[in-house]
N, C-alpha and C positions, 0 to 999 in steps of 0.2 A: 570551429573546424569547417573543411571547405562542404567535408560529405558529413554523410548523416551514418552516424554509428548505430547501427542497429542490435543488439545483443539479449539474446532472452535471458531471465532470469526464474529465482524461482518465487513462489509466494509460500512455500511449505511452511513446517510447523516451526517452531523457535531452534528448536536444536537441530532441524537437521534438511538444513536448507537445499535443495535438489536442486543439482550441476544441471549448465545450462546446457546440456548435451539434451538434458531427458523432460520428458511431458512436453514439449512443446506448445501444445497447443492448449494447455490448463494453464500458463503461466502469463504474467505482466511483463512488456517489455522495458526494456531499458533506451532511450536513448540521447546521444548529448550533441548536443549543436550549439556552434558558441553564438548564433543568434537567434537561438529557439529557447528561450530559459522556461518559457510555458510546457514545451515540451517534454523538455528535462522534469520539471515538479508531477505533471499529469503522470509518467510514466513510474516517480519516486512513489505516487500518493500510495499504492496498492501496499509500500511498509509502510508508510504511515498510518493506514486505516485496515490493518491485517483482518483478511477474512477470518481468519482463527484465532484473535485474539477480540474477544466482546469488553475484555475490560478496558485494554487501549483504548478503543473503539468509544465508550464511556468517558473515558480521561476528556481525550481530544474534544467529544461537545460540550465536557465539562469546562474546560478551560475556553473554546468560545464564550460560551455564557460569560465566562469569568469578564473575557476579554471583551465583550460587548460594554460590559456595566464600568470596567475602567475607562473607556473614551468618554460614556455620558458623564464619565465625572470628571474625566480631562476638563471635557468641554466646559460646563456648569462652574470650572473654580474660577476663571477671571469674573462672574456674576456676583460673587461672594466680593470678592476683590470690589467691584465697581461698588457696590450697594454701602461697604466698611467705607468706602473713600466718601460717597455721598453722606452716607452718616455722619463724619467727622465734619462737614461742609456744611452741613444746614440743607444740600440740596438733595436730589433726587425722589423716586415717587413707589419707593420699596416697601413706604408705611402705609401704603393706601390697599396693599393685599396680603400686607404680613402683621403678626404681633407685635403690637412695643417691643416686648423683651428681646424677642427675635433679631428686631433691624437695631439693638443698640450698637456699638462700636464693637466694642469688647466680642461681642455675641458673634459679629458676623467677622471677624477676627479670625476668634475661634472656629469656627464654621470652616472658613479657607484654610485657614493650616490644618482641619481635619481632613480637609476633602484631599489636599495633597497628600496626606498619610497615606487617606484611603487609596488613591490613585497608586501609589504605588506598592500597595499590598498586595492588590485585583493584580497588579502585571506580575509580580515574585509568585503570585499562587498561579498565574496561569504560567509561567517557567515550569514552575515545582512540576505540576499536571504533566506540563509536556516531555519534561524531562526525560522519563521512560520511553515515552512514544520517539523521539527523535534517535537515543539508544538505540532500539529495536532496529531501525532502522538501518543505522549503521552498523548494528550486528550482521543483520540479515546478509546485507551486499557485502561486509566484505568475509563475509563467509563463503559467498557464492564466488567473487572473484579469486580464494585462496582455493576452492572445490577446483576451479576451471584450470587455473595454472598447472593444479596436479594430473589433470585430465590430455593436457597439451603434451604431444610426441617430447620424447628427447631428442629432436632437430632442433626444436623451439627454443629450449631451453642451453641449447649448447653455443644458439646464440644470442644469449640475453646474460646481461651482469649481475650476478645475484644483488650486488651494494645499490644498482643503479638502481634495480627490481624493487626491492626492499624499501627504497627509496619515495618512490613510483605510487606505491601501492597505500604507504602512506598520508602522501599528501593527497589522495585521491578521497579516503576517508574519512580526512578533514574536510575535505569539500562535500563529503554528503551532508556530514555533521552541518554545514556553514548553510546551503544549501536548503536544509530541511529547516534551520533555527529562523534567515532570515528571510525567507517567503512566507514561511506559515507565521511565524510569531510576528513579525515584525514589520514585510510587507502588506499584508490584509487587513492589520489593527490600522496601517499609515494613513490607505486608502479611506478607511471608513474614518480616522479624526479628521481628513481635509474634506469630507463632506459634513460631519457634523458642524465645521467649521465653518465653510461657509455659507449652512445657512444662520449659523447664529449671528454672524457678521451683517446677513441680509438683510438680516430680520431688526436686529438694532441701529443700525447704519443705514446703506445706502449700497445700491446696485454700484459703482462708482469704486467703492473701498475693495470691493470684491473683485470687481474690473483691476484692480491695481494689484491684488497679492494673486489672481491667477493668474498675469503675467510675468508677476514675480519669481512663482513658482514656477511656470512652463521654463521662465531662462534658468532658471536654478536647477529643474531636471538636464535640458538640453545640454548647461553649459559640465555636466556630473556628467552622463553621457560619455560627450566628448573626448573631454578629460579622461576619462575611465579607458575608454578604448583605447586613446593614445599611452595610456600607462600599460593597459596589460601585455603590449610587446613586450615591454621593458621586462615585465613580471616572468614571463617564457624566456627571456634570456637566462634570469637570472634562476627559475629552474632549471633549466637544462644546466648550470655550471653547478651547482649545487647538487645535480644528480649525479656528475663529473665528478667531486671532488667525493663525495659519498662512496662513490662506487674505489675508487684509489686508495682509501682509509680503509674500506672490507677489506678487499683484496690484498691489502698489502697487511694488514695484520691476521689474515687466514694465513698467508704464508710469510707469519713470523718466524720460521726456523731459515728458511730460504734464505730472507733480509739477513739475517745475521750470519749463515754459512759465509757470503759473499761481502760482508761490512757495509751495505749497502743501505744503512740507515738515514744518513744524509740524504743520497740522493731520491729515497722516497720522500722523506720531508720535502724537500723543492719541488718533486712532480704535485704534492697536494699542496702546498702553497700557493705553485701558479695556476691550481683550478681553483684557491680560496681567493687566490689574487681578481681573476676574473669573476667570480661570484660576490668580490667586496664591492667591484665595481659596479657589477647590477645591481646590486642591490643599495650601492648610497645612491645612483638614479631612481630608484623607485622610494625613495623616502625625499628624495628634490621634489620628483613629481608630486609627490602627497603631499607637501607645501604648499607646492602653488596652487593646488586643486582648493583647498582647503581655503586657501585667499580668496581663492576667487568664487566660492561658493559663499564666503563670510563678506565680499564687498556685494554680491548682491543682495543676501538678506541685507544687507543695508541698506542698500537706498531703498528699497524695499519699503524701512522699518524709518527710513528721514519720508517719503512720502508721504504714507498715511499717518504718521503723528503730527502731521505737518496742514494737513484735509482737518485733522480731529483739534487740533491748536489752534486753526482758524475757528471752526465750529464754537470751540468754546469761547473766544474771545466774542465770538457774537450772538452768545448767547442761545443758539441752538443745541446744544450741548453742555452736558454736564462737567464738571474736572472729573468724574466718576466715570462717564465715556472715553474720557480720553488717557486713565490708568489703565479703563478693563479693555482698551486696542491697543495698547501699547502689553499685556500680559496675554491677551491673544495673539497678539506676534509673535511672543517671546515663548507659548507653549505650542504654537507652531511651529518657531524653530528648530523646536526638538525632533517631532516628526521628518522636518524636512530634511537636518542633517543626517536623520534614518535613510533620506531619500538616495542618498549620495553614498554612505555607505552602504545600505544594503546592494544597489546599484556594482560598488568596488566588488563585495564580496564575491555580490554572485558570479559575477565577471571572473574574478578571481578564481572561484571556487571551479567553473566551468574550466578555466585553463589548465588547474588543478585534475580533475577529474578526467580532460582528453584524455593524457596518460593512461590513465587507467581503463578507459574504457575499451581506449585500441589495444588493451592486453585482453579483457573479454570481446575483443573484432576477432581476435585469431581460431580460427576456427580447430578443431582435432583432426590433425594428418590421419590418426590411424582410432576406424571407429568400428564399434558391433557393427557387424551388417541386419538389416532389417530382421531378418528371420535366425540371428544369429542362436543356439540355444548354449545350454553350459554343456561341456566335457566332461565327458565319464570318459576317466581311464583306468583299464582293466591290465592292462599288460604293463603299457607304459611304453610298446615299442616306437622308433623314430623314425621318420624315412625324410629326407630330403631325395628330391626331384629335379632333375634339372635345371638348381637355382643360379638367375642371373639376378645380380645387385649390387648397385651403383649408386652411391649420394649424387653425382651429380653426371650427364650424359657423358661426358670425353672421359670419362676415369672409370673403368670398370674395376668393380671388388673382385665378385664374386663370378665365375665362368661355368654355365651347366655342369654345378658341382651336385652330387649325386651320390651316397650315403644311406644306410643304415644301420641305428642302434637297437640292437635285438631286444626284449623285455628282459630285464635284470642283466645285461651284459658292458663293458666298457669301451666304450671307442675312444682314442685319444687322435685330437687334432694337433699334429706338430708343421712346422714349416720358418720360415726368416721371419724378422719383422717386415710387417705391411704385406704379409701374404693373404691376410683376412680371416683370419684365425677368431678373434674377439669378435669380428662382424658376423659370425653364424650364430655365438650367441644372444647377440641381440636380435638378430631374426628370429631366434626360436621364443624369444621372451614378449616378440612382436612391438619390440620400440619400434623398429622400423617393418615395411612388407615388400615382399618380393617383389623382385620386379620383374621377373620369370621365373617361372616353373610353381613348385609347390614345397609346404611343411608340412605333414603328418601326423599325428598321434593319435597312437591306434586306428589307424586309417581314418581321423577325422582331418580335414582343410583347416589347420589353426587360424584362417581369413574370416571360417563359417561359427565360429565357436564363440562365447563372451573370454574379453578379456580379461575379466578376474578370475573366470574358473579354471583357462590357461598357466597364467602366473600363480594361481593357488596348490596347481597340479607339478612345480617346478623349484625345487632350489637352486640359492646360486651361493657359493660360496669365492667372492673374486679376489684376484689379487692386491687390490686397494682395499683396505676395510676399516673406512669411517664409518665411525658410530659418532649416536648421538650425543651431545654433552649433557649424562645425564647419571644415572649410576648402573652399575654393573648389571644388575638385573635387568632393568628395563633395558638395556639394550639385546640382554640373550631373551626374556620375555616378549620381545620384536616381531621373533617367529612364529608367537602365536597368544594374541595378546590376553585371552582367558585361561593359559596355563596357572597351573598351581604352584604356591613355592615350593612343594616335594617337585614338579615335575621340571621346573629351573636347575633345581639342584640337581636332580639325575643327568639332565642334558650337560649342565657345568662338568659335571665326574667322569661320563663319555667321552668329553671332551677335554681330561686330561686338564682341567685348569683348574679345577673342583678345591685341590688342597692349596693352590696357589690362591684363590680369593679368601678363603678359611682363613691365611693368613694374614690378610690386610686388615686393619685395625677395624673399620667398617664392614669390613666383610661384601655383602652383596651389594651391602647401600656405599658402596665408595664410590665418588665420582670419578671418572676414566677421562672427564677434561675435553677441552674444544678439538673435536674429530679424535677424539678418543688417544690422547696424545701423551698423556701421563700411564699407557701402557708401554710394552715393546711392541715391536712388528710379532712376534711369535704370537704375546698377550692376544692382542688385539685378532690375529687370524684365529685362536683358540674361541675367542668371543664369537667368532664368525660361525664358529663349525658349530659352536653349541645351541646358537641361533638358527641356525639350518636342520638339525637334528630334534629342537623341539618342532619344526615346522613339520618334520618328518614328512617330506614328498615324494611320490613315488619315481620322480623323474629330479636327476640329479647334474648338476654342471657346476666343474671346478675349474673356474678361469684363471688361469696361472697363476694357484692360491700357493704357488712358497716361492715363485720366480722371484722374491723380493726378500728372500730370508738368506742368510747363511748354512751351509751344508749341514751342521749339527743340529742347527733350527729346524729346517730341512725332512730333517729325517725324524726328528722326534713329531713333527707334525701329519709328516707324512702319515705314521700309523692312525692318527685322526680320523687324516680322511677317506682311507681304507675303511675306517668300521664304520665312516656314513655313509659310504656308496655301497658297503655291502649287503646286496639283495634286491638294488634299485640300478634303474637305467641310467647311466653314469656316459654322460661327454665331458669327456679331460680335456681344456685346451692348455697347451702345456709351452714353456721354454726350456725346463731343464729335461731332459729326456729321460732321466735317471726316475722320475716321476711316473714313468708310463710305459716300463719295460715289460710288465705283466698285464699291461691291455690283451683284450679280446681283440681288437685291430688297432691300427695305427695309421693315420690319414695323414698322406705327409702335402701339406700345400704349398706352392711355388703361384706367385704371381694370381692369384685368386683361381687357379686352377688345381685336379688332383693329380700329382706328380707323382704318385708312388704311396703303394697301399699293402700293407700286409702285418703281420706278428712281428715283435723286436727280433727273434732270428732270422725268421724269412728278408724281411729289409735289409740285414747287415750282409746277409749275403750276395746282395742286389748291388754291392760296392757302391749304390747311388749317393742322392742327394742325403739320406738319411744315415748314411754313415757316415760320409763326411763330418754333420753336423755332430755322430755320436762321437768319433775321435777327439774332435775341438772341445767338447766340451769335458771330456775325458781327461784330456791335457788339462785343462782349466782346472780341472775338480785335484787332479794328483797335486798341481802346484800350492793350490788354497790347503788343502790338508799338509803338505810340504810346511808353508810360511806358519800353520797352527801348532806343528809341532816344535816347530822351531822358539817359536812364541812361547810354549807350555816350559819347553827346557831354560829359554832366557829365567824366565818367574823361578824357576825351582834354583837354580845358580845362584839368582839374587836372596832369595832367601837362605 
């Protein structure tokens, strides 16, 4: 990336990783630069080597150890190798510091096929070790990154694609994982066999052979490099189309009833086709690339591997050399190469993995729009009363919502907010729940500045029951247990029978444990708003807001619901934002809004006498309601006829 991503993180304890809003200055930073890969590891090491965990802590030097004593034995098997080849030959000078038995064939044979055993045990057990340690790791961040997401305003979120998101977050994960496996494991073991290496080369050879594989090597890094960088374009294209087509496959089967109201199955399969189309293309470019990289990193090991068997082949014909030197440089090559083609992937990976992880990190860059203020304390409320102030508020400057609008909800009394759509009716209660903050004047409760207060003892002091009610896909309880996750099954159950659904789950063959389905979709809209109330009713708040919780029911639905939400708002401070008006004839007041302004304020009889805006709206909807109960009756006598 061009900047440097800064984002703190936490170092807390395993389970319960601290959002990077808080501690600041006790925590380890995060940051990723696609040509700082030092940086990016220095900033990971603090999960790797967790202050609170001593046993990690153990693992990690344990598997050093481990991994120290697999390169001396990398190193030491082409020696085996050379001394079995002299053996068989009559030549070299193995028997002049070892036993008979030791230097026969057979013996040092066995010897190299052990050490390779060994060698590859010392790397599985220093795996095993790490295993947990890299885990941890990747627990920790994206614990921290899912903490942060949830912390970010609903602005953030309303312009981010959950599929793309979801998408985003994963592949970031794997790049810790890639990240933490091939720097610790894999780059630092590399580092120390190319020094083991070449002094064992020096030391039986010649200054000269070593001259020839570190040039070897310098073009084999450079030419990986190279290569690397020019592929990870490729790689960015081909995420981004792949984040594209991710995102078209959520969204379109979240709103799988939509597609099929409209038969518009086809034309979804063709929009995620031509983002598969586009992402088949990036990505058969990034597997070309990995070809030719791969060629060209295997034609330099090679002349590489025709030089010095070529130094060592004259050697021997002239009898400076053993045929046992020129097997055990020709298997030092060849467990060199192992390392080196480490050199080139781990190189792709990290590369990779950094491209991988921008994503995610510029999702921990965004900072919280709406935060405690430094001295904010928690909310004691006593009454529960509301006072809006002369609030202005506006998502963006040319479009005003809201207009020195000015209100109070008395303790234990009802105020309902009516008016057209896009009067800003929904936008007070998200001001009052503080997604978003004013942008003049003030909120109250109990004469506190809900700006000066913490945000969770705000929203803990507040139900909402709205008129969309997705639930979790999960079962029945857990979703009404939502509203307060230490309730008891007695006290589920009381809230389910308050809420009038009590005998309706009694009757599903699972009973509580039934699953209610993706966004609670194997219920009805009644179901589902009944789940709502009883959810809000275990939360039991003293401060109550019903956002146009039956606008989206049928008038029978309607009104058997309605008795609901009367007995939740009974004896708490209740704002109704309402469309049907039929809803809110028995408010304490009635706020009628026009254009984010207040247009008219009083009792449902005081207002109808006002011949205003609010009559109006009650006639229309009057007419509307006598027609609908018209067409139900009519409906009820077709069924009885037919039968």
């Amino acid at each position: 990336m061009a900047r440097q991503t800064q984002t703190t993180l936490a170092s807390a304890g395993p389970n319960s990783p601290t959002p990077p809003s808080a501690n600041k200055a006790a925590q380890p930073t995060v940051s990723a630069d696609s040509g700082k890969t030092y940086s990016t590891i220095k900033n990971l090491w603090p999960f790797m080597w967790p202050a609170n965990r001593p046993d990690l802590k153990r693992r990690v030097t344990f598997a050093f150890v481990v991994l120290v004593i697999a390169k001396i034995v990398t190193v030491l098997s082409p020696f085996l190798y050379k001394w079995a080849t002299d053996a068989l030959t009559g030549e070299g000078s193995a028997a002049d510091f070892l036993p008979f038995w030791l230097v026969a064939p057979v013996m040092l044979v066995i010897a190299y096929g052990f050490s390779r055993i060994l060698t590859v045990g010392f790397t599985q057990i220093r795996d095993a070790l790490f295993a947990s340690v890299g885990q941890h790791a990747v627990r920790q961040l994206s614990a921290i990154v899912f903490r942060h997401m949830h912390s970010l305003s609903l602005r953030s979120h309303l312009h981010r694609r959950t599929g793309g998101l979801s998408r985003t977050i994963g592949r970031g994960t794997k790049g810790i994982e890639s990240i933490v496996r091939f720097t610790i494991l894999n780059g630092g073991p590399t580092i120390l066999e190319f020094v083991f290496m070449a002094i064992v080369i020096w030391y039986n050879f010649d200054v000269w052979y070593v001259l020839v594989i570190a040039i070897m090597i310098w073009l084999y890094v450079w030419f990986s490099i190279r290569a690397s960088d020019w592929r990870i374009h490729i790689r960015r294209d081909m995420n981004k189309n792949d984040t594209d087509a991710n995102s078209k496959a959520i969204d379109s089967l979240l709103n799988f009833e939509t597609v099929k109201y409209f038969s518009n199955e086809e034309m979804e399969a063709k929009r995620f086709d031509q983002s598969m189309a586009k992402y088949e293309k990036a990505a058969t470019k990034v597997w070309t690339s990995l070809a030719w990289l791969n060629f060209g990193q295997a034609a330099i090991l090679g002349v590489g591997v025709i030089i010095t068997m070529s130094m060592s082949a004259i050697a021997v014909t002239n009898g400076t050399q053993t045929l046992g030197d020129f097997v055990m440089i020709n298997a030092l090559l060849m467990q060199l190469s192992i390392p080196l083609n480490f050199i080139g992937y781990i190189y792709r990976e990290i590369r990779q993995s950094l491209t991988d992880l921008e994503e995610m990190f510029s999702l921990l860059d965004v900072e919280q729009e709406i935060q405690d203020a430094p001295d904010a304390k928690k909310m004691v409320v006593n009454a529960g009363a509301i006072r809006f102030s002369n609030v202005d508020f506006h998502y963006d400057h040319e479009r005003k919502i809201l207009k020195k609008v000015s209100f109070e909800v008395p303790s234990g009394k009802t105020v309902a907010i009516v008016g057209p759509s896009g009067a800003g009716k929904s936008t007070i209660s998200r001001l009052l729940f503080r997604f978003y903050d004013v942008t003049g004047g003030s909120i109250e409760i109990d004469g506190q500045d809900i700006r000066q207060v913490k945000q969770k003892s705000l929203r803990a002091a507040i139900g909402m029951v709205p008129q969309d009610t997705v639930l979790f896909n999960d079962t029945i309880a857990y979703n009404i247990r939502y509203g307060r996750i230490d309730a008891t099954e007695e006290e589920v159950i009381e809230a389910a029978n308050m809420a009038q659904i009590g005998d309706f789950i009694k009757s599903l063959p699972a009973g509580f444990n039934s699953e209610v389905g993706e966004r609670g979709l194997k219920l009805s809209g009644g179901e589902k708003q009944r789940v709502a109330i009883a959810r809000t009713l275990l939360k039991a708040p003293p401060i109550m807001i019903l956002d146009e919780a039956t606008s989206a029911l049928d008038t029978q639905t309607e009104r058997e619901i309605q008795h609901s939400l009367d007995l939740v708002s009974k004896g708490r401070t209740t704002l109704v934002i309402a469309h049907r008006l039929s809803t809110v004839v028995n408010a304490d007041e009635i706020i009628v809004l026009k254009d984010g302004e207040i247009a008219e304020r009083g009792t449902h009889a005081k207002l109808l006498k006002l011949k205003g805006l609010y009559s109006q709206m009650w006639d229309r909807q009057r007419e509307a309601t006598k027609a609908e109960e018209r067409l139900r009756k009519a409906r009820e006598a077709d069924e009885q006829g037919f039968l």
